[in-house]
Residue, then its C-alpha position, 0 to 999 in steps of 0.5 A: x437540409x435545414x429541416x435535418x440540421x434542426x432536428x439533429x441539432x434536437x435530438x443533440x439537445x435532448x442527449x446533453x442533459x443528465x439531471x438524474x445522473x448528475x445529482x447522484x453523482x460520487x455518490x456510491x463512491x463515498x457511501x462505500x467509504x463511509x461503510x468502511x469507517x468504523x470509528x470516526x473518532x478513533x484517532x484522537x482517542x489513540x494512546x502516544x506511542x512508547x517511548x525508548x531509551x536511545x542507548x537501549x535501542x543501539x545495544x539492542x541492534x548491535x546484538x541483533x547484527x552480531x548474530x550474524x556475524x560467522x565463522x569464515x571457513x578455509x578455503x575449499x582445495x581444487x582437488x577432492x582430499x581423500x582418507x586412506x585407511x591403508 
């Protein structure tokens, strides 16, 4: 029993160490992000964005809601109308 129990516990021992795995560990992860980087420094060579006159804007929004504004029609009737040429 204790023969068992010393050479599980080895063969446990001999599992429980990665070095190899542990070294390279994340590193395909952030070597695919730096692959998708193309410039690095690009957002501090952004220009500021366009600025807007305020007023500008609201006027430009009202005309835009107004072109969807629509005629309300009259109600349709129960019963189909018909035209008699008679």
């Amino acid at each position: 029993m204790k023969t068992t129990l010393a050479l599980l516990a080895l063969v446990l021992a001999g599992c429980s160490s990665t070095p190899d795995w542990d070294a390279r560990l994340g590193h395909s992860s952030r070597q695919a992000r730096a692959a998708q980087l193309i410039d690095p420094a690009a957002s501090s060579r952004t220009p500021p964005p366009a600025t807007v006159d305020g007023k500008a804007v609201a006027g430009s929004l009202r005309d835009y809601a107004d072109t969807f504004d629509y005629v309300e029609r009259p109600p349709r009737t129960l019963l189909p109308q018909r035209i008699n040429p008679r």
